[in-house]
C-alpha positions as YAML, in Angstrom:
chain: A
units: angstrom
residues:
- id: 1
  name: UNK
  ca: [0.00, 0.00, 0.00]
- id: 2
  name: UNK
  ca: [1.07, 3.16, -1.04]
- id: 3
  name: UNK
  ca: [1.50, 5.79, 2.09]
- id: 4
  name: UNK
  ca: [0.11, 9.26, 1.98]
- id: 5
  name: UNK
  ca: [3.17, 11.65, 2.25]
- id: 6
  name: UNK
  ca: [1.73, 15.18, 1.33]
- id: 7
  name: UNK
  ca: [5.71, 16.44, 0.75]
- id: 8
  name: UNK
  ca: [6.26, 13.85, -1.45]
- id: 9
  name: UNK
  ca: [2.88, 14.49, -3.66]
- id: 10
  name: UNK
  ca: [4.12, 18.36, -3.86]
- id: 11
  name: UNK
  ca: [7.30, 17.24, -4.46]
- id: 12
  name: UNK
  ca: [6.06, 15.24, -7.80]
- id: 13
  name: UNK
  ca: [3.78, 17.70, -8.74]
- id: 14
  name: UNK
  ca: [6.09, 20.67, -8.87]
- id: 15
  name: UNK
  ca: [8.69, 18.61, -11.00]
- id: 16
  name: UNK
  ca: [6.24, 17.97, -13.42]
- id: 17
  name: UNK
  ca: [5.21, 21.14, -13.44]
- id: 18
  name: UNK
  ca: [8.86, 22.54, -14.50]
- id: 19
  name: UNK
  ca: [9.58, 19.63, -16.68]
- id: 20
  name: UNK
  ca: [6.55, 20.98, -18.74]
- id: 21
  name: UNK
  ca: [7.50, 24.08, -18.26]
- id: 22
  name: UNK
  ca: [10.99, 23.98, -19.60]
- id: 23
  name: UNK
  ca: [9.58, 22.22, -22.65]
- id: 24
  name: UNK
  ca: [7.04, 24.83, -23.19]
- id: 25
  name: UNK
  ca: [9.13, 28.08, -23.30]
- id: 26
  name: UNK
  ca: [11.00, 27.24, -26.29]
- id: 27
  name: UNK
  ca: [7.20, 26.66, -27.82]
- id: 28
  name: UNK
  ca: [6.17, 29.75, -25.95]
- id: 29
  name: UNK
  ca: [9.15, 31.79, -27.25]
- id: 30
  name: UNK
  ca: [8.42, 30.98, -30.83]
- id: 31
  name: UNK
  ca: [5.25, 31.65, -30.71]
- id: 32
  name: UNK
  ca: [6.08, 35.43, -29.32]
- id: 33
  name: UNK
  ca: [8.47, 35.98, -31.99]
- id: 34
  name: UNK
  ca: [5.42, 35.24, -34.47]
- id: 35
  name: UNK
  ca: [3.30, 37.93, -33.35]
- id: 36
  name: UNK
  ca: [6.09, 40.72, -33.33]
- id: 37
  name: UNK
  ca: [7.54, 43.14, -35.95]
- id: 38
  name: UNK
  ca: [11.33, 41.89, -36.84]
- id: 39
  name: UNK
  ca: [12.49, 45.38, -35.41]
- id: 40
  name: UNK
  ca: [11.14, 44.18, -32.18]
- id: 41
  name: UNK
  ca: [12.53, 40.36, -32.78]
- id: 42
  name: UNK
  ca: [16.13, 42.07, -33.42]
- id: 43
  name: UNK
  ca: [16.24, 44.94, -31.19]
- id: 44
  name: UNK
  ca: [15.34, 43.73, -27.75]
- id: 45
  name: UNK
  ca: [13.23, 40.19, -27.67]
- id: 46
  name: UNK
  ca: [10.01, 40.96, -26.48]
- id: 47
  name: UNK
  ca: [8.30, 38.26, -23.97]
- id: 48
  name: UNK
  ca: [5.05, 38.86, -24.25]
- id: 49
  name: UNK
  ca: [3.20, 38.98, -27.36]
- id: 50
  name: UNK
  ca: [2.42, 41.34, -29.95]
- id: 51
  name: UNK
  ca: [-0.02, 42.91, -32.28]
- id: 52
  name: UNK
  ca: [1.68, 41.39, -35.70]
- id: 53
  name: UNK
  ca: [-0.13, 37.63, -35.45]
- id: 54
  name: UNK
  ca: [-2.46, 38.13, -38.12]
- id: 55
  name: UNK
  ca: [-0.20, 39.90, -40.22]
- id: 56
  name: UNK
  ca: [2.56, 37.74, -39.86]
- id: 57
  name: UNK
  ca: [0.73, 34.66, -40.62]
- id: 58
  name: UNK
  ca: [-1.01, 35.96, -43.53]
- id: 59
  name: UNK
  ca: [2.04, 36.92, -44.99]
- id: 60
  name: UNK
  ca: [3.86, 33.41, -44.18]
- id: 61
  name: UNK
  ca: [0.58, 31.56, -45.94]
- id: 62
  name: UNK
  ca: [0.38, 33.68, -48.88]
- id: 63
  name: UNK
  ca: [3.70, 35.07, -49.78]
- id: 64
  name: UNK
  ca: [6.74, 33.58, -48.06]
- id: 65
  name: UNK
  ca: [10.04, 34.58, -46.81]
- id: 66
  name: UNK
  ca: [13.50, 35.89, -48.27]
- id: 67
  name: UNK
  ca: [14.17, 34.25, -51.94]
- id: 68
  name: UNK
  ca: [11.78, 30.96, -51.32]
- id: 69
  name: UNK
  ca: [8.95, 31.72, -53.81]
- id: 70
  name: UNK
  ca: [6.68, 28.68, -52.26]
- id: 71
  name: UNK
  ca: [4.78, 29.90, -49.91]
- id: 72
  name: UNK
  ca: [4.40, 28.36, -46.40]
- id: 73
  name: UNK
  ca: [0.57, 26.74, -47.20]
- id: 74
  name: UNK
  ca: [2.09, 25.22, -50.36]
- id: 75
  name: UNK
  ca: [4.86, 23.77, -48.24]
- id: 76
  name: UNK
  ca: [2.05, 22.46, -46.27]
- id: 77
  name: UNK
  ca: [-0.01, 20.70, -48.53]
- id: 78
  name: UNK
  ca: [3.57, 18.94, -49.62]
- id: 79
  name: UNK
  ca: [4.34, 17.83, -46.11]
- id: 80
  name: UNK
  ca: [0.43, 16.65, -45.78]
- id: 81
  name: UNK
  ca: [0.30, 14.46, -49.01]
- id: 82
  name: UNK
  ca: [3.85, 13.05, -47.98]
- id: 83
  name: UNK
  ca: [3.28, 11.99, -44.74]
- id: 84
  name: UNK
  ca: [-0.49, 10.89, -45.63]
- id: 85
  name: UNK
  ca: [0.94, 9.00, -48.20]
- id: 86
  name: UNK
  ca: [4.07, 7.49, -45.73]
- id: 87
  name: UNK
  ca: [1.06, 6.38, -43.47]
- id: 88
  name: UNK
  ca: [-1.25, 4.95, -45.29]
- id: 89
  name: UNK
  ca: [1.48, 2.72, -47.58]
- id: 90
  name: UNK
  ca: [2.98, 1.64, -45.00]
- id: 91
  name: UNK
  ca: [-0.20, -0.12, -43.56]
- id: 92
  name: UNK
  ca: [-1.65, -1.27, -46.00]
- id: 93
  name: UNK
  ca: [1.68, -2.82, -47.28]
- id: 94
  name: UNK
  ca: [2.39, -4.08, -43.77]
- id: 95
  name: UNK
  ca: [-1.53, -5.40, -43.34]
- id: 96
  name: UNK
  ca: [-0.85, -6.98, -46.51]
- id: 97
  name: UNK
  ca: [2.26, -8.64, -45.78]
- id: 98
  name: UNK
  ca: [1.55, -9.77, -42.34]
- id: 99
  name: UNK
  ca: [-1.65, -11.12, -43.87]
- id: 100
  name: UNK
  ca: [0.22, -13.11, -46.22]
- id: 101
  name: UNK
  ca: [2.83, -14.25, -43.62]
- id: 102
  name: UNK
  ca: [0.13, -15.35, -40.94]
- id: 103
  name: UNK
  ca: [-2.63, -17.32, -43.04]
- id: 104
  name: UNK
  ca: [-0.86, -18.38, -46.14]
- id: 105
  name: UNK
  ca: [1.14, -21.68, -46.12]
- id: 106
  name: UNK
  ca: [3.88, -21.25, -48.96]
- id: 107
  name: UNK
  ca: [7.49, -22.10, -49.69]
- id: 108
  name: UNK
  ca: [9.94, -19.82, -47.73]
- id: 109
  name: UNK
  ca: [7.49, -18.37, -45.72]
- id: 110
  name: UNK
  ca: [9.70, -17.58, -42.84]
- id: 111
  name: UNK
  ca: [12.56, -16.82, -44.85]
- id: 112
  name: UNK
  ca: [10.47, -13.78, -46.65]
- id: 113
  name: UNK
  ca: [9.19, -12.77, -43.17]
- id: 114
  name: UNK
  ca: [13.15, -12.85, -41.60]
- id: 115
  name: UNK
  ca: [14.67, -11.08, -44.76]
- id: 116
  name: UNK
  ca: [11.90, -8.44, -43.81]
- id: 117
  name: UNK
  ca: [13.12, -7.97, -40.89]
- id: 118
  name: UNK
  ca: [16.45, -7.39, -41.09]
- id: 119
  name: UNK
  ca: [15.94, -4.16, -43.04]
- id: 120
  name: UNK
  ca: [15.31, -2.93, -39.95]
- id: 121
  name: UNK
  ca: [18.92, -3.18, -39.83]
- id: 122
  name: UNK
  ca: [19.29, -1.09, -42.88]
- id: 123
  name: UNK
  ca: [17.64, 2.63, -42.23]
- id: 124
  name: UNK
  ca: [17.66, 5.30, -45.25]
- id: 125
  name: UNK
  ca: [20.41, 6.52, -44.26]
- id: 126
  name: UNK
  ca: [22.37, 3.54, -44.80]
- id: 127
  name: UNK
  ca: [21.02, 2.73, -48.38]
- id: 128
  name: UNK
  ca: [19.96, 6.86, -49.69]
- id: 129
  name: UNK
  ca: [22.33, 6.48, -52.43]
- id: 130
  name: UNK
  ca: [21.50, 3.30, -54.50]
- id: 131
  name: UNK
  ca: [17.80, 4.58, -53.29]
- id: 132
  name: UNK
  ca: [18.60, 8.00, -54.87]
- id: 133
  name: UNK
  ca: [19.86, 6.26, -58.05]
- id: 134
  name: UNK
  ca: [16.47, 4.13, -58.70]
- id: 135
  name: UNK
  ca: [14.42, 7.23, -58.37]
- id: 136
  name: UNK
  ca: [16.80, 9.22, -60.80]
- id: 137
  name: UNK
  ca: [16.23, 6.56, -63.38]
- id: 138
  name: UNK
  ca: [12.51, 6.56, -63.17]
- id: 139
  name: UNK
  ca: [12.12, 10.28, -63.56]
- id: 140
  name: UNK
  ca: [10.55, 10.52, -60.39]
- id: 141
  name: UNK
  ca: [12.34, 13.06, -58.79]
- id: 142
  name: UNK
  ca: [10.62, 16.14, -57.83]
- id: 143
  name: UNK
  ca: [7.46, 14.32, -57.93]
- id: 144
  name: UNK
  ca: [5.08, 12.96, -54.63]
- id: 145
  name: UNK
  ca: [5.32, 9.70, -56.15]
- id: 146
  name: UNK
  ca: [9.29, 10.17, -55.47]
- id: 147
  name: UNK
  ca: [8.39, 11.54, -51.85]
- id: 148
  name: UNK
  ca: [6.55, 9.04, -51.09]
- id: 149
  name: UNK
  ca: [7.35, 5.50, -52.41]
- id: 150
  name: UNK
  ca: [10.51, 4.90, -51.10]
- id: 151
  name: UNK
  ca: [9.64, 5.00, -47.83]
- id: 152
  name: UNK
  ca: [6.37, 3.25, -47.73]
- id: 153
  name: UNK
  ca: [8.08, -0.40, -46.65]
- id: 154
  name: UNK
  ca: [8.23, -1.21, -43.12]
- id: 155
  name: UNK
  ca: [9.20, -3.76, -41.23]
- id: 156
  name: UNK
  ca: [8.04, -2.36, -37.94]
- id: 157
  name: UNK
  ca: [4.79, -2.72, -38.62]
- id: 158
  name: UNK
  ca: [4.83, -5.49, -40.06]
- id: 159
  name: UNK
  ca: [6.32, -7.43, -37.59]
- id: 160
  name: UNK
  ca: [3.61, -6.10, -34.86]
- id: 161
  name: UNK
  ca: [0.73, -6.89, -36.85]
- id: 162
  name: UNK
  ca: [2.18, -10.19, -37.69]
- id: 163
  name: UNK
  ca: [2.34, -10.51, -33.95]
- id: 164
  name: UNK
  ca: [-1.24, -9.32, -33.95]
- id: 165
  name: UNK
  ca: [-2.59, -11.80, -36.41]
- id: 166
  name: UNK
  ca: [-1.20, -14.49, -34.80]
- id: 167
  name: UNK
  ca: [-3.37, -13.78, -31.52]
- id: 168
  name: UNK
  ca: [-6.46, -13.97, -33.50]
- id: 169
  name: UNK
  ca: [-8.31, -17.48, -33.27]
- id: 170
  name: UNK
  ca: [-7.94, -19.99, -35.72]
- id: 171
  name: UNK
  ca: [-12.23, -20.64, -34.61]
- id: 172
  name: UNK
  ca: [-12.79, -17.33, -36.45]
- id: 173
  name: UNK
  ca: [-11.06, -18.41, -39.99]
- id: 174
  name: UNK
  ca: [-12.70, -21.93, -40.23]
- id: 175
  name: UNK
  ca: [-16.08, -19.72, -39.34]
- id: 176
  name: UNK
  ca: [-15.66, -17.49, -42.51]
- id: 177
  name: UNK
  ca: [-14.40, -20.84, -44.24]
- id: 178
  name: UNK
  ca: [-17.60, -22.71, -43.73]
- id: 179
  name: UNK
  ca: [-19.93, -19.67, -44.54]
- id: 180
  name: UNK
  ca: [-18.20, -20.06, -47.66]
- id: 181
  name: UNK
  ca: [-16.17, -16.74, -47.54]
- id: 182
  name: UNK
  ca: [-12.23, -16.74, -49.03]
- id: 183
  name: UNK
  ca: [-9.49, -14.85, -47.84]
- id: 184
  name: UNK
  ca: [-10.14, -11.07, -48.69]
- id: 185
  name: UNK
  ca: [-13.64, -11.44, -46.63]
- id: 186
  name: UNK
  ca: [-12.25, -12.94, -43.84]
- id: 187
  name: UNK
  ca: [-9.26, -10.12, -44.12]
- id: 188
  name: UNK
  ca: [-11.65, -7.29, -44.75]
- id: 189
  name: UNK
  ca: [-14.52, -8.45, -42.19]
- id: 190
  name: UNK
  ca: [-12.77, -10.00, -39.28]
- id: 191
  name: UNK
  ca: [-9.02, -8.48, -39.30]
- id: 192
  name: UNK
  ca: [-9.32, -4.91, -39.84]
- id: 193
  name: UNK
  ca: [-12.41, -4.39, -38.01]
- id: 194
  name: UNK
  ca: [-10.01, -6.29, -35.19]
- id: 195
  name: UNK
  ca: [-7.20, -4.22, -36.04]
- id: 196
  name: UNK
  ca: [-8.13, -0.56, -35.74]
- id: 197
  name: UNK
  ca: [-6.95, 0.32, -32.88]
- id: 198
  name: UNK
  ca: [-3.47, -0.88, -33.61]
- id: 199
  name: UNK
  ca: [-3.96, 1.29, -37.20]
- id: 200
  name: UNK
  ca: [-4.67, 4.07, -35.56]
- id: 201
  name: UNK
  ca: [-1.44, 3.70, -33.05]
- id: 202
  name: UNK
  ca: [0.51, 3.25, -36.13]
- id: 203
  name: UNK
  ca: [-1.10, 6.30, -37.97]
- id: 204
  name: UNK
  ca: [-0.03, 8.56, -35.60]
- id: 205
  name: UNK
  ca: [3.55, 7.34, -35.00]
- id: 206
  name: UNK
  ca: [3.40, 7.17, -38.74]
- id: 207
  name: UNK
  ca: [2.45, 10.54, -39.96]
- id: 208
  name: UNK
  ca: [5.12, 12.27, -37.49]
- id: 209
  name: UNK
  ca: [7.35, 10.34, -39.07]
- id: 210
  name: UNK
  ca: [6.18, 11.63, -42.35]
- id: 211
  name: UNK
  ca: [6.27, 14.80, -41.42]
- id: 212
  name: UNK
  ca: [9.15, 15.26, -39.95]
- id: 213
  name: UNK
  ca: [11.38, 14.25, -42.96]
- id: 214
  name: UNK
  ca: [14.04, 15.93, -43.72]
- id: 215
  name: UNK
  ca: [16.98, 14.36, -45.32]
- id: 216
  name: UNK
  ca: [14.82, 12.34, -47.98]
- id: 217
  name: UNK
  ca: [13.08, 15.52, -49.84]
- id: 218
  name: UNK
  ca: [16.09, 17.29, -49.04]
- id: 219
  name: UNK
  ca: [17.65, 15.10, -51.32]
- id: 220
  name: UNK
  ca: [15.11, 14.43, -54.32]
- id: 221
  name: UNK
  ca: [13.36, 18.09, -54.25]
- id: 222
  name: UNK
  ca: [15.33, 21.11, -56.52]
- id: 223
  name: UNK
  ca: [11.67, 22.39, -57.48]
- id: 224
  name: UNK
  ca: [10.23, 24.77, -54.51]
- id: 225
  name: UNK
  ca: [6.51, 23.65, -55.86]
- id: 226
  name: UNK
  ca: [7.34, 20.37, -53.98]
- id: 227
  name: UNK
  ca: [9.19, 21.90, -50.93]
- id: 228
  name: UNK
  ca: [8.29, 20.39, -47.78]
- id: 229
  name: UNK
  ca: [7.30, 22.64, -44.88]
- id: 230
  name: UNK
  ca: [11.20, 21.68, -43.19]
- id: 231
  name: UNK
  ca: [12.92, 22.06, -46.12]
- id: 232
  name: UNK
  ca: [11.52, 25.52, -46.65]
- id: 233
  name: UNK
  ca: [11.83, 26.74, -43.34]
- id: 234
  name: UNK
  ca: [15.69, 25.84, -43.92]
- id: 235
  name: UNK
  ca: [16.07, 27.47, -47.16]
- id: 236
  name: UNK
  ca: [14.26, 30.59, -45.27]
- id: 237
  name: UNK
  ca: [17.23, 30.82, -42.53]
- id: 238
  name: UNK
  ca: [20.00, 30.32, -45.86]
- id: 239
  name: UNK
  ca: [19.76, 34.46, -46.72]
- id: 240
  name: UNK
  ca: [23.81, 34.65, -46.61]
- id: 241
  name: UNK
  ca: [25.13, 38.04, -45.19]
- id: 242
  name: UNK
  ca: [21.34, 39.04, -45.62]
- id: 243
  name: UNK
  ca: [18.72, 39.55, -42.46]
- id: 244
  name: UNK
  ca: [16.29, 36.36, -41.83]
- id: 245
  name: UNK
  ca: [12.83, 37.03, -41.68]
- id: 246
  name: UNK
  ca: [12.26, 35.82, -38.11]
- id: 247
  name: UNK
  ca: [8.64, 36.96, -37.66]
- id: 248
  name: UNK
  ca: [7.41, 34.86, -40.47]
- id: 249
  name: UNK
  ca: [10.36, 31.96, -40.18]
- id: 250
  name: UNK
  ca: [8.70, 31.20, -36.31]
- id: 251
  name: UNK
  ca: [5.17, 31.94, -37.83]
- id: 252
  name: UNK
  ca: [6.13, 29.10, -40.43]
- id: 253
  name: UNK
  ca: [7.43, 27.10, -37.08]
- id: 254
  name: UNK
  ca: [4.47, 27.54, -35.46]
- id: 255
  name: UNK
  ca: [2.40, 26.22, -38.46]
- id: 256
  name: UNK
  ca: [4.69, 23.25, -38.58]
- id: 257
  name: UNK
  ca: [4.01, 21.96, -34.98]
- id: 258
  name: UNK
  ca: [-0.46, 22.41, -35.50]
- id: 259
  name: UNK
  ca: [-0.69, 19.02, -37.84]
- id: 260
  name: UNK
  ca: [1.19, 16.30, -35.93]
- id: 261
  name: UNK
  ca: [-0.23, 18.08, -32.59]
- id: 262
  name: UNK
  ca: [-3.75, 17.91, -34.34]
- id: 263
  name: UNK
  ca: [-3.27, 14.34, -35.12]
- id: 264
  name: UNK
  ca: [-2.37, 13.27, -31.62]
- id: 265
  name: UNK
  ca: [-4.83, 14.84, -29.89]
- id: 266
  name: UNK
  ca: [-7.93, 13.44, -32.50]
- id: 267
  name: UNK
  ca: [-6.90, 10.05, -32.33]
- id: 268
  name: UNK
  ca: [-5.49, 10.12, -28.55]
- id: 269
  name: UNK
  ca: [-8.16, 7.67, -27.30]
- id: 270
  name: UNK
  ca: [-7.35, 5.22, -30.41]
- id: 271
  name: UNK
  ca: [-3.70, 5.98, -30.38]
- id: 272
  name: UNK
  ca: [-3.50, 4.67, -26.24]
- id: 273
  name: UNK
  ca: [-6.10, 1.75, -27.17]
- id: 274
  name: UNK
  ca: [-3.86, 0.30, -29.74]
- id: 275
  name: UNK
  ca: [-0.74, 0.61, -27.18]
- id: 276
  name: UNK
  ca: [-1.71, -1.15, -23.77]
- id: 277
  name: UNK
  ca: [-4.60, -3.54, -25.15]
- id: 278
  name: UNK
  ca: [-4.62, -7.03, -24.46]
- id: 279
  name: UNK
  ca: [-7.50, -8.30, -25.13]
- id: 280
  name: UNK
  ca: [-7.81, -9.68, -28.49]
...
């Protein structure tokens, strides 16, 4: 039994109180900068905030900063499609796979599954190059397809939903089997009604991931009309001997954080489901 030590209950209250503090103020600082002038920004940083917010946002959504013609939406709408994209391959490629793993009976089976998960072994880092190459030579470069493709494999989720599948009775199989149902009913009825919550867990870990890339379209993107959002806050701050526009570079900051922090909080409920379930 745990005792009642009021000291100790303040104690662990005010540390997580300056724990979330101290991440905060960086988030709090940024968005301050956002709502001033960059007079104000340079001269003395302000701490509270200012009167610029509408202004400065405007002008980050419809025209940009320094010499990056996108503008900050456009950059936007990039990062979305990519890491929509990211997310939804990489389920349905893993469902797929794990599927295929779990309930089919074929030649090599574990082999296949193994020699998907060593990759896990081999991140994009490791293979960007001969990766690179293969996109070069199918004129994909510059293009979502390009963005998106390369990084819709993942062994990660396959291997958990493998792990998944293999928790689900063999009862409910030979039931679809003897209703006279096949393979894609019993995969579209019975697993991925079973499986949502671990989609959803994966969605969200999935988009961040998405949307936080930075050294893949850093690579494969010359064209600002397919800038993502990081890449064009980083070609905002490269203005040489010249004066960053800080005001609209932390409004474009600011814009960056509202997606994955949107997603998170919407599918919060699923997101913790799909993590500490058990029951099958």
């Amino acid at each position: 039994m745990v005792e009642h030590r009021p000291w100790l209950t303040f104690l662990t209250h005010a540390t997580l109180i300056l724990g979330c503090l101290i991440i905060a103020f960086p988030i709090y600082t940024t968005f301050v900068a956002s709502t001033h002038s960059l007079d104000a920004i340079t001269t003395h940083f302000p701490l509270l905030p200012g009167r610029h917010l509408v202004e400065n946002y405007r002008q980050a959504l419809t025209t940009g900063s320094g010499e990056v013609v996108a503008t900050v939406a456009r950059m936007m709408m990039n990062s979305a499609i990519m890491a929509f994209g990211i997310a939804f391959g990489k389920i349905l490629i893993s469902l797929l796979a794990a599927f295929a793993i779990v309930y089919f009976r074929f030649r090599l089976r574990m082999f296949f599954f193994w020699m998907i998960f060593i990759t896990l072994m081999l991140p994009v880092e490791v293979r960007i190059l001969p990766t690179y190459k293969v996109v070069a030579d199918l004129k994909m470069l510059n293009t979502y397809s390009g963005l998106i493709f390369p990084l819709i494999a993942s062994a990660t989720a396959t291997f958990l939903f493998r792990q998944f599948f293999m928790t689900v009775p063999d009862e409910l199989c030979e039931a679809v089997r003897v209703d006279g149902g096949g393979p894609l009913r019993f995969f579209f009825d019975i697993l991925l009604p079973m499986s949502r919550t671990s989609i959803a867990a994966l969605f969200v870990i999935l988009f961040i991931y998405g949307w936080n890339q930075y050294l893949w379209p850093l690579l494969i993107t010359s064209d600002e009309s397919h800038y993502t959002l990081l890449i064009g806050i980083k070609r905002m701050l490269d203005v040489g001997e010249g004066q960053a526009d800080w005001h609209i570079i932390m409004a474009a900051t600011m814009l960056a954080m509202i997606p994955p922090v949107f997603v998170v909080i919407l599918m919060q409920k699923q997101f913790v489901k799909g993590m500490i379930e058990t029951e099958k």
